[in-house]
N, C-alpha and C positions, 0 to 999 in steps of 0.2 A: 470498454470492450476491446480486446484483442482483436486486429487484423483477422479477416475470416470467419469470426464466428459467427453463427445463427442468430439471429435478434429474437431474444426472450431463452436462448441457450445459459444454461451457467458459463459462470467464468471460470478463466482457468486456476483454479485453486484444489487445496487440498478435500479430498471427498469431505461430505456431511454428516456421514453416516459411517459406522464400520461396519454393516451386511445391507445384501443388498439382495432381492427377489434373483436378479438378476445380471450377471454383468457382463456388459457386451465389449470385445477388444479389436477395437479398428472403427473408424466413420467414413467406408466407402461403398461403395452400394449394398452389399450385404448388410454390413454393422447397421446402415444407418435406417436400413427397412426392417430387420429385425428391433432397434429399441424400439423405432415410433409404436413397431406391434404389440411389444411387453409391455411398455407403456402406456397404452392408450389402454390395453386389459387391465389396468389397475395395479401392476406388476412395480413394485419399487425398483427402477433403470438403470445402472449406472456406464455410460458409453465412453471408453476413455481411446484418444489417439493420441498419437505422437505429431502429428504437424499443427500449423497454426490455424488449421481451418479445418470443416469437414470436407468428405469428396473424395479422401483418396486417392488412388493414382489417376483412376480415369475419370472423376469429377471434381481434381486439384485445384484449389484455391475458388470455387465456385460461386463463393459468395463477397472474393474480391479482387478476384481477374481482372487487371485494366483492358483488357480484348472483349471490349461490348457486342462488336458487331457481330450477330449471332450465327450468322452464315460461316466466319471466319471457324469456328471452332465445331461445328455440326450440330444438328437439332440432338443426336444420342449424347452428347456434353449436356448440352442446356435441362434435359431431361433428366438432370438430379435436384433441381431449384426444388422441385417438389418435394423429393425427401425430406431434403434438410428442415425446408418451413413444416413438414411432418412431425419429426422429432423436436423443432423447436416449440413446437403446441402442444406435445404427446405429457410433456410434463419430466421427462427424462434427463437425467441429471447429464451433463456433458462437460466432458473436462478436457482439452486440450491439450497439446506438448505435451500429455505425461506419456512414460517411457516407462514401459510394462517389462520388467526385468525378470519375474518370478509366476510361475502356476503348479500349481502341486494338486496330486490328488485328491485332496480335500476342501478343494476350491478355494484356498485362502489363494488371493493376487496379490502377488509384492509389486509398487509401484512407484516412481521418482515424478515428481510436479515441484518443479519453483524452487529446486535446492535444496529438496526434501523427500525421503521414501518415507511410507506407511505399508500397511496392508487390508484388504478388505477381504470380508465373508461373501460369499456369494450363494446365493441358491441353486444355481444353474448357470453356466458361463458358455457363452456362444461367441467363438474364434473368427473374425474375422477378420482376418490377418491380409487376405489378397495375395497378391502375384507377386513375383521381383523378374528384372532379367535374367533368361539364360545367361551362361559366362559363355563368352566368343573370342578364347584365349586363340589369339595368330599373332606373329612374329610383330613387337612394335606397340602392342595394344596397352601398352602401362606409359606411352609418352607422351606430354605435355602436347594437346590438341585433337587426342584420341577421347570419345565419349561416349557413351550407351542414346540411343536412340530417348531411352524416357528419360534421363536428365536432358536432352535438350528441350521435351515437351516438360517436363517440370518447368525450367527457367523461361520458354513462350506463354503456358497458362498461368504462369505467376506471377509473372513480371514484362510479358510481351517483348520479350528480349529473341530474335531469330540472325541468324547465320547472313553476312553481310562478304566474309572473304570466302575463300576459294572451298566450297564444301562437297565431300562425297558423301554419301548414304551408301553404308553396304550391309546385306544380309538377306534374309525376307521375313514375311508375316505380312499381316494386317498393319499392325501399329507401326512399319516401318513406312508402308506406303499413307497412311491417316496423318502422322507427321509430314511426310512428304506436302502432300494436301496443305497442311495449317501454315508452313513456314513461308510456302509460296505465295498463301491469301493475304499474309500479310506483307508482301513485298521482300522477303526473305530470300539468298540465295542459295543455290543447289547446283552446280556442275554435272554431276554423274550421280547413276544410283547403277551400284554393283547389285546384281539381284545372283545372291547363292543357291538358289531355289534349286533341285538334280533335276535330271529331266524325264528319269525314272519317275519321278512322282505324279507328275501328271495320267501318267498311267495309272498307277498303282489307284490312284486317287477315284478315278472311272467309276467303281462299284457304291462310291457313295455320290455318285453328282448328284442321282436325281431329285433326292434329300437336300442337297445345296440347293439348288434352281428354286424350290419349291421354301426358301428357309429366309429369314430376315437378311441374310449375309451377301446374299447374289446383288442385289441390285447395287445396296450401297456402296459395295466393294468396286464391280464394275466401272462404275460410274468415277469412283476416285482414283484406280489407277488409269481410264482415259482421262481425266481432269490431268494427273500427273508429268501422260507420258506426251502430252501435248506440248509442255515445256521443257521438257528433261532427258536430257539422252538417256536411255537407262539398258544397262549391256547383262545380258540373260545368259544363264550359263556357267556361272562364277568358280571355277573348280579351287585354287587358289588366290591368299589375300595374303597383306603385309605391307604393317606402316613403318615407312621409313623416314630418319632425320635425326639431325646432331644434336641432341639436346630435347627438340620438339619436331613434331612430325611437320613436313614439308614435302612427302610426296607418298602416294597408296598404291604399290604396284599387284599386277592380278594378272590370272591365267583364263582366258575364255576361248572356247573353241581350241585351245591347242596353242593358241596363243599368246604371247606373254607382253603387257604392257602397264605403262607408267603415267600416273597422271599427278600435277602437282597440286597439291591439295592442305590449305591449313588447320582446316576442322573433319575430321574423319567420324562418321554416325556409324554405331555398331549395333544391330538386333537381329536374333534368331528367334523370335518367339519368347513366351514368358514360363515361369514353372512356380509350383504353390512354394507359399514362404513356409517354409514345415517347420522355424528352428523352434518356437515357442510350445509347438504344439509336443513333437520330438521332445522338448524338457519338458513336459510336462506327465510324459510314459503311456503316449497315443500311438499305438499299433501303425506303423507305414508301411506299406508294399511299394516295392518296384512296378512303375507303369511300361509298361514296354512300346506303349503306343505313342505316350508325352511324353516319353526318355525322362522321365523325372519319378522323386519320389512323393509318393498319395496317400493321406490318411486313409485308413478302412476305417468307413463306414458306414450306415443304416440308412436306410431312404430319407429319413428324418434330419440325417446330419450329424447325429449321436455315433459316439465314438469309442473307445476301449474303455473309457475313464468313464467311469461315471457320473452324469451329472454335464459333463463337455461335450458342446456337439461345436463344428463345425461350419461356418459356411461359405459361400463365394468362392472365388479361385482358388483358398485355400486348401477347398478339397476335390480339386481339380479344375484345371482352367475350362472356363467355359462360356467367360465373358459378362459384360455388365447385367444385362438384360436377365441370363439365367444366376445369376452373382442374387439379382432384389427376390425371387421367387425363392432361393435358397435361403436368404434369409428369415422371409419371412414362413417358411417351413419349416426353419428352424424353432423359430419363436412359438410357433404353435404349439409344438410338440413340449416349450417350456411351461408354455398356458396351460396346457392339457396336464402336466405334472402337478406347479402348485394351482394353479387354478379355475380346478374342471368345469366351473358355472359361466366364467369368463370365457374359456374355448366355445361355445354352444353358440355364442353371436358372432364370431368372426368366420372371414370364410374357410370352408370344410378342407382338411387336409386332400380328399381326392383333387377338388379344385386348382387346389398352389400347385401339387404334384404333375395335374395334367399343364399349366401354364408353362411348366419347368420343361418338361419337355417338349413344347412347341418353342422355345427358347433356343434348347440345344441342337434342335433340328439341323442336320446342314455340319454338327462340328468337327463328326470325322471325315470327311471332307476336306476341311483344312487343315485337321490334325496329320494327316498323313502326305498332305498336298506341301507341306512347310516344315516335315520332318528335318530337320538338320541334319545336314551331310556329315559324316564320322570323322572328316578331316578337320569338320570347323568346332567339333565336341574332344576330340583326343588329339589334343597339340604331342609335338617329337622335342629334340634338342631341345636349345635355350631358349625355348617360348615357354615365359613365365605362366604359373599355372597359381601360385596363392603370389598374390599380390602385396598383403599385409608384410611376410616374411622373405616375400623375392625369390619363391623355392620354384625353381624350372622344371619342365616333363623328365628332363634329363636327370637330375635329380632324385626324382620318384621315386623313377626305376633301377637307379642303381638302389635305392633303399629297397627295392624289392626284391635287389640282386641278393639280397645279404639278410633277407630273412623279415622285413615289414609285409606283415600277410591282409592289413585293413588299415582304413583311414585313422584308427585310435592308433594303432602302433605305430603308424608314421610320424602322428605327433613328436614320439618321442625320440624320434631320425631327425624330425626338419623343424618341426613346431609347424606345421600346415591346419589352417583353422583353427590359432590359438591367439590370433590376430583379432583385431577391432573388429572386424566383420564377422568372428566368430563362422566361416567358414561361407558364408551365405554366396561370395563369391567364386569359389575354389571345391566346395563341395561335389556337386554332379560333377565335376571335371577328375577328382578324383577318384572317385569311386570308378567309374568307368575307364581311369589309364588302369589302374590297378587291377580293375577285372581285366581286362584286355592280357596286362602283361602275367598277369597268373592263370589265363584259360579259365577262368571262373563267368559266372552272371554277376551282372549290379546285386542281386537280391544278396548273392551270397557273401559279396565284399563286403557288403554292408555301410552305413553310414558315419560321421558324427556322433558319440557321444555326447550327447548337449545337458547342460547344466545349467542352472541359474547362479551369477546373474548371464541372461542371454543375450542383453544390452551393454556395451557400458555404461558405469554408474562410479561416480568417486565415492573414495572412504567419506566424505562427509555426508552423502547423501546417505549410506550405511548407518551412519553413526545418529544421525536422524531420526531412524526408527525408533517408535515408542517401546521403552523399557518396561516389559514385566514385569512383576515379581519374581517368576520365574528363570527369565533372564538375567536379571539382577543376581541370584543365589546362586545363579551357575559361575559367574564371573567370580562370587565374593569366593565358594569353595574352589576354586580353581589358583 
C-alpha cells in the first residue's frame, strides 16, 4: 500500500471498470463525503486524486502525518480520520496520484496513473477539485526563499518539516494565522508576521459581524491569533511589500503607517486568501461568473451543486470558498442529488435534501464576514513595472500592458503577445492577476475581460502517457486513412 492511503482503499492502479455510477474528482472533504454517500447508496464510485493520500489541502497526508500530537495540528484537521475510514468502508474504488487531464460533456474522464492514461464513463461526475492560492505577485516573489503560506503547511503536515531560520509571514486570512499556530506548536520559527489586512475593512466588515460572533469561526480564530500574537511581533497595516536579494531573498522590506522598513529575513510566507481551482471545470464548458465579493472567478450553480453541463455538479471550495466544514455538506448535497437521479429507492434512506441544505448554511454562517474583512488590497492583486506576474514565462505587469498598448484586448490574445498561461501551471498562477491588470488597464470589469481558454490536456501529461491510451477501432482507421 502506498504511503497515505486508506486501509481497505484500492491501490493506486489503473480503474477496474471503464463506467462508473459515479466519478468523484478530488479526496478532500467534499470528494471524500460525497463517494462514502454514492457508495454507501449502492452507486458504483470511482474517487480519483492526484496526491499520495486522501485529505486534500486541509486534511493533507491524514493518514500519514508524522505530527501525531493532536493539539499540534487542531481538532478541525483530526476531523477528516472519519471520512477517509468512511469511504475506505463505503466500497468505493480509490485511486491515487492519478492526474485528471480531460472532462468533456459527455462525461468521459481522461486520466494518467503509473505512466499511463485511459478514459472512463461516468454517470454523473461531482468536481471536487478545492481551492488553490490567490497569486500575491510583489516585487521579489519568484526568488529562491519566497513561498506561499500552503506549501509551507504541505511540507509541516507531510513531513513535519517548519522554518528553523530567520522567517516572515506576510499577507492575511485565516490559514496565514492557523499556520502561524502549527509552526510555533511545533517549535518552528517566526520573526514577523506583516499582516496586509486595509483598515477600511474592519469597518466595511461591521454589517456582517453579528453572523460571525454567532458562527463556528469567532472562537477558534480568536483564540489562535492571541495563541499567535503572544509570541510574534506581528505589524498591522501593511500598505507595501517586497522581497529583496542577490540571487535568493535575504531581506522583506514594507511600508506600515507611513513608514518604510526592513527586516532580514530567509524564508518569506505569502497568503491572501484562497480562490476555487476552476481550470478543470472551465475545460470542461461550465458556465463561470465573475465574483466581485471573492475577487475570483465561480461556477454558477443550483443549490444542488449541478452546473451548466449536464450530468456535473460541483462541490467544496470549488464552487466557492467556504471552507471545510461547509466543503463535507456540499458534498454530500451533491451526491444526493446524484442518488436521486440514478437511484431514486436509494435517496429515500439517506438524509433529506432540506436537511444537508439547512447544515450547509449553519456552516457558512459568519463567511461574509471574513469575506470582506480579508478582501485583498488592489495593490497586493494588480502588480506595476517589473513585478512578474506569469511566472512559467517571466512575463512582468509591464509587459501586459504594453501588449495592451498595441491592441491585446483579453487573456486569450495575450497569449499570443507573451504566451501568459501557456506555462506548466496552465495559468492557475497568473490568471486572476491577469484578468484584472487588463480590466484595469482597458476601463473594462473582470467579467468582461474574461478568462483563460482552457483545454485539455489541463494537466501535464507526456506523449507516452498519450500514447497509452487504449486504441479503438475507430482511432485506429483514422490514423490508417490519414
Amino acid at each position: 500500500m502506498s504511503p497515505g492511503a486508506p486501509s481497505g482503499a484500492s491501490p493506486s492502479t489503473a480503474p477496474k471498470r471503464d463506467q462508473y455510477d459515479v466519478v468523484v474528482i478530488g479526496a478532500g472533504p467534499a470528494g471524500l463525503a460525497a463517494a462514502a454517500t454514492t457508495a454507501e447508496a449502492g452507486l458504483s464510485t470511482l474517487l480519483l486524486d492526484e496526491n499520495a493520500g486522501p485529505g486534500g489541502q486541509v486534511w493533507r497526508a491524514i493518514a500519514s502525518t508524522p505530527v501525531k500530537a493532536r493539539d499540534t495540528l487542531g481538532t478541525d484537521f483530526w476531523a477528516g480520520a472519519a471520512l477517509v475510514e468512511a469511504v475506505a468502508a463505503s466500497g468505493a474504488e480509490v485511486i491515487q496520484r492519478a492526474t485528471v487531464w480531460s472532462l468533456d460533456k459527455s462525461l468521459d474522464v481522461g486520466l494518467s496513473v503509473a505512466g499511463g492514461s485511459t478514459f472512463v464513463k461516468a454517470g454523473r461526475v461531482i468536481l471536487a477539485t478545492g481551492a488553490l492560492e490567490r497569486p500575491f505577485p510583489i516585487p521579489g516573489w519568484t526568488l529562491p526563499g519566497v513561498m506561499t503560506a500552503g506549501a509551507a503547511q504541505t511540507m509541516l503536515k507531510s513531513s513535519g518539516l517548519v522554518p528553523d531560520g530567520k522567517t516572515v509571514i506576510a499577507g492575511q486570512g485565516p490559514l496565514l494565522w492557523l499556520l502561524a499556530a502549527q509552526v510555533l506548536r511545533l517549535g518552528g520559527r517566526i520573526d514577523r508576521i506583516l499582516d496586509t489586512t486595509e483598515r477600511k475593512n474592519w469597518l466595511a466588515a461591521l454589517p456582517h459581524a453579528f453572523a460571525f460572533l454567532t458562527s463556528p469561526y469567532f472562537a477558534k480564530g480568536l483564540a489562535m491569533m492571541r495563541e499567535v500574537r503572544a509570541k510574534v511581533p506581528v505589524v498591522s497595516g501593511v500598505t507595501e511589500l517586497a522581497a529583496e536579494g542577490d540571487g535568493r531573498l535575504a531581506r522583506v522590506v514594507y511600508t506600515a503607517g507611513g513608514k518604510r522598513e526592513t527586516v532580514a529575513a530567509e524564508l518569506l510566507l505569502l497568503h491572501q486568501g484562497v480562490v476555487p481551482n476552476v481550470n478543470l471545470a472551465m475545460a470542461a464548458g461550465i458556465e463561470h461568473r465573475w465574483d466581485d465579493v471573492q475577487l475570483c472567478w465561480s461556477p454558477v450553480i443550483d443549490p444542488t451543486g449541478a452546473t451548466s453541463v449536464a450530468g456535473i455538479a460541483i462541490a467544496g471550495d470549488g464552487a466557492g470558498i467556504g471552507g471545510a466544514g461547509a466543503a463535507v455538506f456540499r458534498g454530500r448535497i451533491a451526491a444526493r442529488a446524484a442518488i436521486e437521479a440514478l437511484a431514486p429507492d436509494a435517496a429515500a434512506k439517506i438524509e433529506p435534501m432540506s436537511g444537508l441544505q439547512a447544515a450547509l448554511a449553519r456552516a457558512t454562517r459568519g463567511r461574509a464576514f471574513l469575506d470582506t474583512l480579508f478582501r485583498p488590497a488592489k495593490q497586493f492583486r494588480i502588480p506595476s513595472g517589473d513585478t512578474i506576474v506569469c511566472r512559467c514565462e517571466e512575463v512582468t505587469a509591464k509587459d501586459i500592458l504594453d501588449s495592451v498598448a498595441i491592441g491585446a484586448t483579453g487573456p486569450n490574445q495575450l497569449k499570443a503577445y507573451r504566451r501568459t498561461g501557456m506555462g506548466p501551471c496552465q495559468g492557475r498562477l497568473c490568471g486572476l492577476t491577469v484578468t484584472e491588470l487588463m480590466a484595469e488597464a482597458r476601463g473594462k470589469s473582470p467579467e468582461e475581460i474574461g478568462y483563460y481558454r482552457l483545454r485539455a490536456p489541463v494537466k501535464p501529461i507526456s506523449l507516452g502517457e498519450l500514447a497509452a491510451l487504449p486504441k479503438t477501432e475507430d482511432s485506429v482507421k483514422a490514423v490508417v486513412r490519414g
